[in-house]
BAVO-76204 format. One record per residue: residue in one letter; x negated, y, z of N, C-alpha, C in turn. Coordinates in steps of 0.05 Angstrom, whole numbers, padded with zeros to 5 digits, always signed. Atoms other than C-alpha are relative to their C-alpha. Layout:
aXYZXYZXYZ;...
This chain:
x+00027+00005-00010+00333-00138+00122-00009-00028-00008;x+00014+00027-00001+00289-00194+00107-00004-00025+00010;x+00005+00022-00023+00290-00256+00141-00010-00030-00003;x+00017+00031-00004+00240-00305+00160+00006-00022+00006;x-00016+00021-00008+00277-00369+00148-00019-00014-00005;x+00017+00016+00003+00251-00433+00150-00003-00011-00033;x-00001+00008+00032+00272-00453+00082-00024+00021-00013;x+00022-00026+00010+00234-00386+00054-00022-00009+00002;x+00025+00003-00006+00174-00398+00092-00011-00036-00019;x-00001+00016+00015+00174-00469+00058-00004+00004-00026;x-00007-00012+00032+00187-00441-00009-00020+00004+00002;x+00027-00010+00013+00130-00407-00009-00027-00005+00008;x+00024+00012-00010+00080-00443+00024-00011-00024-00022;x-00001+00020+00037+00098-00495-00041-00014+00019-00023;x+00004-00017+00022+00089-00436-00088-00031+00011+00005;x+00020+00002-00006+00028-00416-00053-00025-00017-00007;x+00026+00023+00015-00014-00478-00061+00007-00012-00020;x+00006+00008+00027+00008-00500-00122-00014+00029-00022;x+00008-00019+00024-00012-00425-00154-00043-00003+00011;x+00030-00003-00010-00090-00430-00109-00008-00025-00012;x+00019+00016+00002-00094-00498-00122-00009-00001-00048;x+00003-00007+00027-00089-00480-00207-00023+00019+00003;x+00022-00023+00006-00133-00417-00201-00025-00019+00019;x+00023+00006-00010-00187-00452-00158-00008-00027-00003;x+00009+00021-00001-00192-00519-00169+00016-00006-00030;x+00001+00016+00022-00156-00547-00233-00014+00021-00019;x+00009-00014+00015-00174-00483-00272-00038-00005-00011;x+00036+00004+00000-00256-00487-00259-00003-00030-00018;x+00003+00031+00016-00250-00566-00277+00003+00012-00029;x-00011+00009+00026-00213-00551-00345-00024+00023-00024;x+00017-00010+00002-00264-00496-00359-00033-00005+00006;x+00019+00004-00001-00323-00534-00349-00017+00009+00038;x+00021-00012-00019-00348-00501-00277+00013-00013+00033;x-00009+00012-00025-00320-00560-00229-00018+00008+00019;x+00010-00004-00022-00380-00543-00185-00001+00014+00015;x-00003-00027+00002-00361-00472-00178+00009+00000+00037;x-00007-00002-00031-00318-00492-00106-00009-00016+00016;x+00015+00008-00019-00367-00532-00080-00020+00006+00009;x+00005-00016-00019-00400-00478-00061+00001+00016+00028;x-00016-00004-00019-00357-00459-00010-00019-00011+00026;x+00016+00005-00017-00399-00496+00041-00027+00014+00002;x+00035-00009-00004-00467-00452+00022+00014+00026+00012;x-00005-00037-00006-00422-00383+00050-00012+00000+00026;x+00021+00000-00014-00476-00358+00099+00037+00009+00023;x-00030-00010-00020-00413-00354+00173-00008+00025-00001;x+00008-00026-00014-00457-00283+00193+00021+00017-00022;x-00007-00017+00020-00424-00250+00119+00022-00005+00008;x-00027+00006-00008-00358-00279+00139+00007+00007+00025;x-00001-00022-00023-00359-00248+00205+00004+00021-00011;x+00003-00029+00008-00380-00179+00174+00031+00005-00020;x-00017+00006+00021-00326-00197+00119+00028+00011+00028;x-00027+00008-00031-00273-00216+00187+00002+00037+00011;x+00000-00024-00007-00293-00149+00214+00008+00026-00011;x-00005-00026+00024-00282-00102+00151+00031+00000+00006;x-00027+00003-00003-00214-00131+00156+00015+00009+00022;x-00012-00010-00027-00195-00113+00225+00002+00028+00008;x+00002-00029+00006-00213-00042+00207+00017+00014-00015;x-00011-00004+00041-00178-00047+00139+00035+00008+00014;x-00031+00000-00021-00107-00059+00191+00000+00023+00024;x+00006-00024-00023-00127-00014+00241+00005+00022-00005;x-00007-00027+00006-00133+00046+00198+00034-00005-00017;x-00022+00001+00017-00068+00024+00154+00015+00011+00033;x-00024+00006-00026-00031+00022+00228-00004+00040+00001;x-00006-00034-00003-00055+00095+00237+00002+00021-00007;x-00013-00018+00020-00044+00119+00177+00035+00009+00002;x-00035+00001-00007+00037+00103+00189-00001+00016+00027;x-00016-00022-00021+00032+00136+00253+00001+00029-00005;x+00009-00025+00009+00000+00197+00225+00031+00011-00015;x-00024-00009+00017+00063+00203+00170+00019-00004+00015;x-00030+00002-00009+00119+00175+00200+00007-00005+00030;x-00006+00010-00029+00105+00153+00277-00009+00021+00017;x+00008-00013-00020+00080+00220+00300+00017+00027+00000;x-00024-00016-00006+00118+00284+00299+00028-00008-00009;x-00027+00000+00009+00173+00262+00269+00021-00027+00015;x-00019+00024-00019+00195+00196+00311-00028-00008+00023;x+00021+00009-00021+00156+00186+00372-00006-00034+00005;x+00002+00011-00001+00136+00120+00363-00027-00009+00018;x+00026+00002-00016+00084+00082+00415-00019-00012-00021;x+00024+00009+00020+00022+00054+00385+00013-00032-00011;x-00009+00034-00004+00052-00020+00400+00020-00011-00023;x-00034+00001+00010+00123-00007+00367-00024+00002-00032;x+00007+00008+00029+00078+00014+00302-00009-00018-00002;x+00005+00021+00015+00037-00041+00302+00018-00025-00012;x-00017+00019+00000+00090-00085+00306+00016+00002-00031;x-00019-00008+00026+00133-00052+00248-00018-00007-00026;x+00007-00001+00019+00072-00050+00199-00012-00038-00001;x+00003+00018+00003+00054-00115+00220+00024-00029-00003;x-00019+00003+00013+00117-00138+00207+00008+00002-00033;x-00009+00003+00021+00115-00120+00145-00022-00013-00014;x+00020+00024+00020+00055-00162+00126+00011-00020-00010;x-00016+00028+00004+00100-00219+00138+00010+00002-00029;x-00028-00005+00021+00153-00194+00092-00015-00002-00022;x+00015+00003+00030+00097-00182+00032-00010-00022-00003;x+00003+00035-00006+00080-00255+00047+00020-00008-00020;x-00028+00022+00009+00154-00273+00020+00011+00022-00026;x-00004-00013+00027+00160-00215-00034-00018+00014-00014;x+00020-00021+00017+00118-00186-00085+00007+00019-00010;x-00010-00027+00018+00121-00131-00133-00003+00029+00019;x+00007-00028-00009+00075-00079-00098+00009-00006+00028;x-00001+00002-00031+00089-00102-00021+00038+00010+00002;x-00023-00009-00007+00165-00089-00031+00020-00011+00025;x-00013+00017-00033+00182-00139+00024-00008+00021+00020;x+00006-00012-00029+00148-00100+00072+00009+00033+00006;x-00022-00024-00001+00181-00030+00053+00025-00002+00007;x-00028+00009-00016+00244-00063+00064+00001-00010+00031;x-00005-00013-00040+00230-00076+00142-00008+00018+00007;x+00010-00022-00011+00191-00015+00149+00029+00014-00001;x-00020-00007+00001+00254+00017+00124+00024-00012+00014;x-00020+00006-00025+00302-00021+00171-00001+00007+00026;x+00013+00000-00028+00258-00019+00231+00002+00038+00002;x+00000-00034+00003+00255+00065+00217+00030+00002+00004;x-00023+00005+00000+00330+00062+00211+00010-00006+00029;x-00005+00009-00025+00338+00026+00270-00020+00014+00023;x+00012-00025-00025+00293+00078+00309+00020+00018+00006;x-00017-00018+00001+00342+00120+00295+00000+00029-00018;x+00009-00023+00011+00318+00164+00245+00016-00009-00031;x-00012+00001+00029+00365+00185+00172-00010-00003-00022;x-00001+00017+00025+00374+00155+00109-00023+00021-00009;x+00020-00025+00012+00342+00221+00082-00036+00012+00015;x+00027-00010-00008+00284+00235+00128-00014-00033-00005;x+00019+00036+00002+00259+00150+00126+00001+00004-00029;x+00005-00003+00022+00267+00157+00048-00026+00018+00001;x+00015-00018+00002+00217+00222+00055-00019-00009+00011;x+00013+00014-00018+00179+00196+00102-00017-00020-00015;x-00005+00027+00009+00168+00124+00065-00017+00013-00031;x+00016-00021+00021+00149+00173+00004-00022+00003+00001;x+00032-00005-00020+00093+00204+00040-00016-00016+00003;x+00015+00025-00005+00071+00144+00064-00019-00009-00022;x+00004+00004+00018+00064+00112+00004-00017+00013-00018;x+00020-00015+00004+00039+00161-00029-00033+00016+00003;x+00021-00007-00012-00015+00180+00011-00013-00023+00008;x+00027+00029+00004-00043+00105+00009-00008-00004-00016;x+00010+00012+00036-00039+00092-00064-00011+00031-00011;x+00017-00018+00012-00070+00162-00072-00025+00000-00013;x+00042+00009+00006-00148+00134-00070+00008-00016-00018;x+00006+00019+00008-00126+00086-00116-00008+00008-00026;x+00010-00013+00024-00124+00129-00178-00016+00012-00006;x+00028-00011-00002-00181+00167-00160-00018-00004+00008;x+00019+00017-00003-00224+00118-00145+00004-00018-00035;x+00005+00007+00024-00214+00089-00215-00006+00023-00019;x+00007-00032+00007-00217+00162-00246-00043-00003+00005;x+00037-00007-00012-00294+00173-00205-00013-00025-00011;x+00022+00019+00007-00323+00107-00211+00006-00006-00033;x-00005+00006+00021-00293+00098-00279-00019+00011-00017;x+00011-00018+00017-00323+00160-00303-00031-00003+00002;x+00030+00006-00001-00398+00148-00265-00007-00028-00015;x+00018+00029+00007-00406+00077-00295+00004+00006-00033;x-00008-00001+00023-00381+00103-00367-00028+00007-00008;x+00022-00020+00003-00438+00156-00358-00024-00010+00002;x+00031+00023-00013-00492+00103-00324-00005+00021+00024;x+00011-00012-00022-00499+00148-00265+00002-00017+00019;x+00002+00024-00008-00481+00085-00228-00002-00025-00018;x+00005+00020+00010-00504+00015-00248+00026-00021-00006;x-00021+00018+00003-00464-00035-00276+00012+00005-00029;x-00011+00006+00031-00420-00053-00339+00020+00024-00005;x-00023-00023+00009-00389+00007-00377+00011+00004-00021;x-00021+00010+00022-00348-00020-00426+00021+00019+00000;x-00022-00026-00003-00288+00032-00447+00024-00015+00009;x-00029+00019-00012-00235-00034-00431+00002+00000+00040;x-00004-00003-00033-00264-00030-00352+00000+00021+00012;x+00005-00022-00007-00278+00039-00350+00014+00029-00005;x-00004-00024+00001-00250+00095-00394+00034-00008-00003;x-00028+00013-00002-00182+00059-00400+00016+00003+00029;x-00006-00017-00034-00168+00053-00326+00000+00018+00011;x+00001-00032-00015-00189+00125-00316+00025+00013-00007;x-00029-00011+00012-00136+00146-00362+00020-00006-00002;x-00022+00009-00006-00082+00106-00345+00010+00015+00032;x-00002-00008-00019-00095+00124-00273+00009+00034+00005;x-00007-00036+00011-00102+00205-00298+00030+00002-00001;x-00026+00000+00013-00032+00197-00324+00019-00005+00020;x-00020+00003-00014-00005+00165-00267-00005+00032+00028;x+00002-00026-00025-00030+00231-00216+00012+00019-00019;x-00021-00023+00015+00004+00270-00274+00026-00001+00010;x-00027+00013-00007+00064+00235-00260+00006+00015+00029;x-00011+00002-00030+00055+00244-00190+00004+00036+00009;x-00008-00026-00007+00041+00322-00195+00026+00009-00012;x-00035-00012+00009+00114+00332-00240+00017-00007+00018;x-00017+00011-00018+00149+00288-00185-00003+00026+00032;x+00007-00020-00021+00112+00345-00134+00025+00023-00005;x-00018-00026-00003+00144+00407-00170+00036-00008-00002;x-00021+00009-00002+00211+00373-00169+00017+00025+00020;x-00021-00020-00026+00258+00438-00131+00016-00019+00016;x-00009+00010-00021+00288+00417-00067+00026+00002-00009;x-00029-00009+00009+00352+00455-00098+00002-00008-00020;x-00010+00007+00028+00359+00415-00156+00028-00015-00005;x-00034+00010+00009+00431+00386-00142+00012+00027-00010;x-00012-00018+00005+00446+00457-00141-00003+00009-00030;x-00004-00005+00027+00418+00470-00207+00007-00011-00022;x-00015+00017+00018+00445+00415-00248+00030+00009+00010;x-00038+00002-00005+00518+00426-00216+00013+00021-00021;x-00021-00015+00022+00539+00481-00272-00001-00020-00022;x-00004+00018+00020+00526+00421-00320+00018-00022+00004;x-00020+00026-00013+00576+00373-00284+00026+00011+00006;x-00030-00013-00002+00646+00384-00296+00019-00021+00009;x-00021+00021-00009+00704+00348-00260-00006-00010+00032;x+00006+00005-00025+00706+00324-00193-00025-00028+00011;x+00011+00020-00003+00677+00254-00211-00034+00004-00013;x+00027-00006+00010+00616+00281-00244-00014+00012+00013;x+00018-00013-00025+00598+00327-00190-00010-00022+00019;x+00004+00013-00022+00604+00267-00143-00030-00016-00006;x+00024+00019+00011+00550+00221-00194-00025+00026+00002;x+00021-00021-00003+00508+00287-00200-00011+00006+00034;x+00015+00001-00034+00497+00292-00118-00007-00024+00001;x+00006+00027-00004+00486+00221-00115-00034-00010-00010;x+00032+00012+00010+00436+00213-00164-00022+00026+00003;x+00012-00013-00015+00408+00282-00150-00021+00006+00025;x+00001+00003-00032+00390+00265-00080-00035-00019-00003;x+00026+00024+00013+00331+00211-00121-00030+00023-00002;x+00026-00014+00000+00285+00265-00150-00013+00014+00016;x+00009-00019-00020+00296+00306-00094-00009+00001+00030;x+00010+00015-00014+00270+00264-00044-00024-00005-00002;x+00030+00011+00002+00213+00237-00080-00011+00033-00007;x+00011-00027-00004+00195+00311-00087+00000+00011+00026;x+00023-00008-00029+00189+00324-00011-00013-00014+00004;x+00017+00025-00005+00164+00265-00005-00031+00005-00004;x+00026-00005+00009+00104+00280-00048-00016+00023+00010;x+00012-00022-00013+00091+00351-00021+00005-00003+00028;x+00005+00004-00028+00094+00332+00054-00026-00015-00003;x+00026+00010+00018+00029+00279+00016-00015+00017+00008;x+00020-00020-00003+00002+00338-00006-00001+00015+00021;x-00002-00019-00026+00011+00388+00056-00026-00020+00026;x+00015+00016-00028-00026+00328+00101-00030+00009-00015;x+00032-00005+00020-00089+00332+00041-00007+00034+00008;x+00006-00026+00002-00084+00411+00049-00010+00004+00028;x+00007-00009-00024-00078+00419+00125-00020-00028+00020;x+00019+00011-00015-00138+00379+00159+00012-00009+00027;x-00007+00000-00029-00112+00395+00224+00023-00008+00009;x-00018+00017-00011-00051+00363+00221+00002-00028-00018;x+00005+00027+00023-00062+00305+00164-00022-00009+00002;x+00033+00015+00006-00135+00291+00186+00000-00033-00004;x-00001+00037-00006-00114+00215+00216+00017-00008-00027;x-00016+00015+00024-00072+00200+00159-00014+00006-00022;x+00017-00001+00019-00124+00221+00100-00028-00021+00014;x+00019+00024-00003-00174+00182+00146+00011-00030-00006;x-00010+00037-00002-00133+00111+00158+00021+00003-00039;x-00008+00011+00027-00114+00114+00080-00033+00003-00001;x+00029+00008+00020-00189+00120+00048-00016-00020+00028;x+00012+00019-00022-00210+00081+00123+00010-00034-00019;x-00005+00022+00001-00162+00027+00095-00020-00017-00029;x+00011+00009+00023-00189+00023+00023-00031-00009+00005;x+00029+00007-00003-00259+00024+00043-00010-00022+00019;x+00005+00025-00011-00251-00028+00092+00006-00030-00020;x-00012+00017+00020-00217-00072+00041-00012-00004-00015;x+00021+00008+00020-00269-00060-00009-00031-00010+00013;x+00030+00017-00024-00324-00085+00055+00008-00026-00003;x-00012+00026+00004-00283-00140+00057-00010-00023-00025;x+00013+00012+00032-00301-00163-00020-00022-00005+00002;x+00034+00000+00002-00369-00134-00016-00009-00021+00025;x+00007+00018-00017-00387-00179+00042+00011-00028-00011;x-00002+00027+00016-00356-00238+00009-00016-00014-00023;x+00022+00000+00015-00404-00226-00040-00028-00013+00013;x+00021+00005-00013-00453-00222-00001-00014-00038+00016;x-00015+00023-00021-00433-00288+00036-00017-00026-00015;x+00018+00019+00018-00462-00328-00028-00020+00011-00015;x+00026-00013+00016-00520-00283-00040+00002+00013-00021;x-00002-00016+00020-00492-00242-00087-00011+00026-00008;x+00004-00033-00013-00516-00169-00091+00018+00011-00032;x-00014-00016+00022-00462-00133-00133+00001+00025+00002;x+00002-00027-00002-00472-00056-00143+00035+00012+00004;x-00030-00013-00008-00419-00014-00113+00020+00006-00012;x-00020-00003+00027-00386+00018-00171+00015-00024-00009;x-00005+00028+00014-00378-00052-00199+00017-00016+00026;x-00020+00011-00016-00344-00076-00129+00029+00019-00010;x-00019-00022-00009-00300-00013-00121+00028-00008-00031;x-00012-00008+00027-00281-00012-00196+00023-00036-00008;x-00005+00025+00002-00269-00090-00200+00024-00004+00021;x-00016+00002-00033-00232-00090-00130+00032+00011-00018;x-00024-00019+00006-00179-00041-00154+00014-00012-00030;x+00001+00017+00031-00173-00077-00231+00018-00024+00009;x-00012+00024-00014-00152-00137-00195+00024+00002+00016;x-00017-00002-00010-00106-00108-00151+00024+00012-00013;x-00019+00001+00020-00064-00087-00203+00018-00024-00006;x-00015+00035+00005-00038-00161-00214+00020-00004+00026;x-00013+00007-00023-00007-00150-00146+00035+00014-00007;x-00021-00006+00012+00052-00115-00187+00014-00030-00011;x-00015+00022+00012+00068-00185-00216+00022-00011+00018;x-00033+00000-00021+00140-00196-00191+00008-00032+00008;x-00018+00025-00005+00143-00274-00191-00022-00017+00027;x+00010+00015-00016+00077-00285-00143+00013+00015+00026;x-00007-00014-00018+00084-00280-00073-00020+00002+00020;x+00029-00007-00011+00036-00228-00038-00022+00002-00024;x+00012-00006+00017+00008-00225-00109-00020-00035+00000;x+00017+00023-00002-00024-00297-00103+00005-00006-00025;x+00006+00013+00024-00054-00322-00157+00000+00021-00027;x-00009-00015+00022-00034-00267-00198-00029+00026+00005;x+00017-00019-00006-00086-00220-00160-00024-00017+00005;x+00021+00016+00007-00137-00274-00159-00013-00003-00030;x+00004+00001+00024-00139-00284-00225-00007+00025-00006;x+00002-00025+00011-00140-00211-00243-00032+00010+00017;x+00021-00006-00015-00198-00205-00193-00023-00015-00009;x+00021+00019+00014-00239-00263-00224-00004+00007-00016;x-00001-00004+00020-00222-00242-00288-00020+00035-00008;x+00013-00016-00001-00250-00170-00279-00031+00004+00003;x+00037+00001-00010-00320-00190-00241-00008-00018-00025;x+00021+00017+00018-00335-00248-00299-00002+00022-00024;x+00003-00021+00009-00322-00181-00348-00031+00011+00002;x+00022-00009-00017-00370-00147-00301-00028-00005-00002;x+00030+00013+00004-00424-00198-00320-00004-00021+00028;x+00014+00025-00016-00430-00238-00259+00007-00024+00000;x-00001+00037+00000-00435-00318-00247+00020-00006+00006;x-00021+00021-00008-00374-00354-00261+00002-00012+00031;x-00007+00014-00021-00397-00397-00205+00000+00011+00019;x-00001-00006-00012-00403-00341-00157+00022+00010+00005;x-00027-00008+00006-00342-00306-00173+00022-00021+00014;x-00023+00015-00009-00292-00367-00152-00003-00003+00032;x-00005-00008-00024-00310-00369-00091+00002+00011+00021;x+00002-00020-00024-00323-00306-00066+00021+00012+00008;x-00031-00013+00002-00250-00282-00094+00010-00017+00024;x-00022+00015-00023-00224-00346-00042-00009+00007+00019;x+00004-00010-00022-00260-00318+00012+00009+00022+00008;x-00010-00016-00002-00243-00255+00000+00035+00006+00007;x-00029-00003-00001-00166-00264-00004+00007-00019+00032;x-00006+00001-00030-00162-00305+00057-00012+00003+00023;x+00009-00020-00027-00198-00258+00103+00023+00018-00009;x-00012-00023+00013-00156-00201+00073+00025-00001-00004;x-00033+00002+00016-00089-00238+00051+00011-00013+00025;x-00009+00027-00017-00078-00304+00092-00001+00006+00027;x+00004+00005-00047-00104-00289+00169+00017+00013+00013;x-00016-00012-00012-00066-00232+00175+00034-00006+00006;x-00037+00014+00004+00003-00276+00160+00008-00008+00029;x-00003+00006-00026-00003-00310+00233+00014+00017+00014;x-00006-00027-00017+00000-00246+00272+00016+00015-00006;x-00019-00005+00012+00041-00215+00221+00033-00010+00008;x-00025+00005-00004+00099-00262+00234+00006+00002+00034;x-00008-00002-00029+00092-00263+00311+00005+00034+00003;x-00016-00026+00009+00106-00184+00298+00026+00008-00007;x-00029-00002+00010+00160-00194+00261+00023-00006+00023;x-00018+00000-00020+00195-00226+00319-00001+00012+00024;x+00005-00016-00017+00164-00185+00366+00018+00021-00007;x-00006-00021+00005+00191-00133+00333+00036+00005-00003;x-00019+00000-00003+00261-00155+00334+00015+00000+00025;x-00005+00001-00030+00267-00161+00401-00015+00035+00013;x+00011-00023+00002+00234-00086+00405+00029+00019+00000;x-00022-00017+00015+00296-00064+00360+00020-00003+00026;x-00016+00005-00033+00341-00100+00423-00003+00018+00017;x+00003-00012-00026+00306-00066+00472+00009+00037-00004;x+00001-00028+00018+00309+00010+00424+00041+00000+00010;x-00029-00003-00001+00389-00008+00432+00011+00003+00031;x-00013+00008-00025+00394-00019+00503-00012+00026+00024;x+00022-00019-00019+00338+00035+00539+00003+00026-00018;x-00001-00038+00008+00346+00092+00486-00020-00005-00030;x+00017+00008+00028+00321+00098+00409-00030+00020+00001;x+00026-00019+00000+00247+00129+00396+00015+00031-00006;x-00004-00023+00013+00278+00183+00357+00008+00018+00027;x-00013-00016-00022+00308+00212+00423-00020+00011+00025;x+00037-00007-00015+00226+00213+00459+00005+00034-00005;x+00010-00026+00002+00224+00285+00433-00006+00004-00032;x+00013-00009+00033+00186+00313+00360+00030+00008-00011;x-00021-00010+00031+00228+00333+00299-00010-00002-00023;x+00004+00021+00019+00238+00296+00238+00002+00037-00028;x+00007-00009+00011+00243+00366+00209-00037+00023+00002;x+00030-00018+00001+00167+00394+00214-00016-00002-00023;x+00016-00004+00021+00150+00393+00142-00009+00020-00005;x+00012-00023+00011+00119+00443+00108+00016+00017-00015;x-00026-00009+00016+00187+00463+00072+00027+00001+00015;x-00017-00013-00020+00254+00497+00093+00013-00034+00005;x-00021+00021-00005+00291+00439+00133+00019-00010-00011;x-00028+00015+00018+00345+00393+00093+00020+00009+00019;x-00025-00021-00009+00414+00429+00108-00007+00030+00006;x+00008-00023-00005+00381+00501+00111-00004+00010-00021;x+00005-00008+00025+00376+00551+00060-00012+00031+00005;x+00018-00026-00007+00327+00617+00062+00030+00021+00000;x-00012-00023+00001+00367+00674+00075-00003+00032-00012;x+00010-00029+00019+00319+00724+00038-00020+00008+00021;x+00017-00003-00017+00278+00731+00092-00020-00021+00002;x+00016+00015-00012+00208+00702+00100-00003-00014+00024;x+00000+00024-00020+00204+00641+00150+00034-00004+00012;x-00019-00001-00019+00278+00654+00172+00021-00015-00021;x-00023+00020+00014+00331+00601+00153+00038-00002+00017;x-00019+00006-00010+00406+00591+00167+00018-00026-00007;x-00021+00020+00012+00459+00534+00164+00022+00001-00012;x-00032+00004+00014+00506+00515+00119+00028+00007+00004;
């Protein structure tokens, strides 16, 4: 598990302002547009409110997306315990990058320490995932394809537009081969594995595809069935669309008026840079990539720098506070989980997917399963 030392938090509070104070202030100087952050004083507070507010929505639905996948039938978690867990893991993406991997690593402890197995929190954790970064490719896909076309306004260059679509295309390819993945696929590789030690690497690594294949179709099953996936297809496109209010109001903030497409499309372009493995929380790395996209886009240098800093600390920075008082909230949670009784033991069942239960195998009979 992760841990919020003081050294750490140090570390990267150094690494921090030396990468903001390059992208926002020496950068503009060396490029001619020193006046660019002394703007900052013309951001109208009312847009920065509306901005503040997008954000509080943007966490809100993230929080109830996680209950929807993983905090509601399957581990009875209270509303409190999730916030705590996901806001816990803000902290953590604070102190590691590379796609929020800090914060999968306490979600994954804290799940663990509910009391729920290696194999259902892997699946689980899948799902999750999956079913956030779903809008992401198909929101570059749609808007990619309307701004190529001009059915929305804005710049339709084939580097911002038909490029992204088809990278994105490629990756929901990906994601439907990882779908048909068989649940029984140790079984069908095992006539290829001879010896005792080969069988043992063949279940082992086995156990990879065949995971991220429930994983993905428990995803899909929430997209299919309304009635039990509604809150979790809402608090994922709730989160994105608050997130992209967030921007758009930052915009707004210095009188900007940027056409939607051209947020949405720009938004998502930029957040790609949050893969870069050496910032932390993607700083600087998702700034840049965000600047770099809107001056693309066509708009004013000088608007651009500082709407990106507004944007990132409504959206990145405020939530760190609360974030870390979570984190220890939430350790003292796990205490109490050891001493009063773990969630997992409230009631539900971690098997209610849409597929025969792990350790069960059809018997030839429709809906009817037996054990091993």
């Amino acid at each position: 598990m992760p841990l919020l030392t003081t050294r750490r938090l140090l570390q990267t509070v150094v690494v921090v302002l030396v990468l903001l104070g390059s992208i926002y202030f020496l950068f503009p100087r060396l490029v001619g547009l020193s006046g660019a952050m002394s703007r900052l004083g013309d951001a109208e507070p009312v847009w920065i409110g509306v901005a503040i507010g997008f954000n509080i929505v943007a966490y809100a639905t993230y929080v109830a997306l996680f209950k929807a996948v993983v905090g509601g039938d399957a581990l009875r978690l209270r509303w409190l315990e999730t916030y705590e867990i996901n806001m816990a893991g803000v902290a953590a993406t604070l102190l590691f990058s590379a796609g929020g991997a800090g914060g999968i690593a306490v979600t994954y402890w804290a799940l663990r320490k509910a009391g729920m197995r290696r194999r259902d929190v892997a699946r689980r954790m899948v799902a999750f995932v999956t079913l956030h970064y779903a809008f992401y490719p198909l929101a570059l896909i749609v808007f990619g394809v309307l701004l190529r076309t001009g059915v929305l306004n804005g710049n339709h260059s084939v580097e911002l537009t038909v490029i992204p679509a088809a990278v994105a295309g490629l990756l929901l390819v990906i994601g439907v081969l990882i779908a048909l993945i068989p649940p029984d696929v140790e079984q069908r590789l095992g006539p290829f594995a001879h010896g005792a030690k080969a069988k043992s690497v063949l279940h082992t690594a086995a156990k990879v595809p065949a995971t991220l294949g429930e994983g993905f179709r428990f995803a899909v099953s929430l997209f299919a069935h309304p009635s039990k996936g509604g809150l979790a297809v809402l608090g994922a496109a709730g989160f994105w669309a608050a997130s992209i209010g967030v921007l758009w109001a930052s915009f707004h903030a210095f009188g900007v008026r940027v056409p939607l497409a051209v947020v949405v499309q720009g938004f998502f372009l930029g957040m790609v840079a949050n893969l870069f493995p050496l910032a932390p929380a993607g700083v600087g790395a998702v700034d840049a990539g965000m600047i770099g996209a809107f001056v693309l886009f066509g708009l004013p240098e000088e608007a651009v720098f500082p709407a990106i800093l507004i944007y990132r600390l409504v959206a990145f920075w405020m939530p760190i506070p609360p974030g870390i008082v979570a984190f220890f909230q939430l350790r003292k949670t796990v205490q109490r989980w050891e001493t009063e009784g773990l969630p997992i033991d409230r009631g539900g069942s971690v098997e209610s997917d849409l597929e025969p239960p792990v350790g069960l195998i059809a018997n030839g009979q429709q809906g009817q399963y037996y054990k091993k």
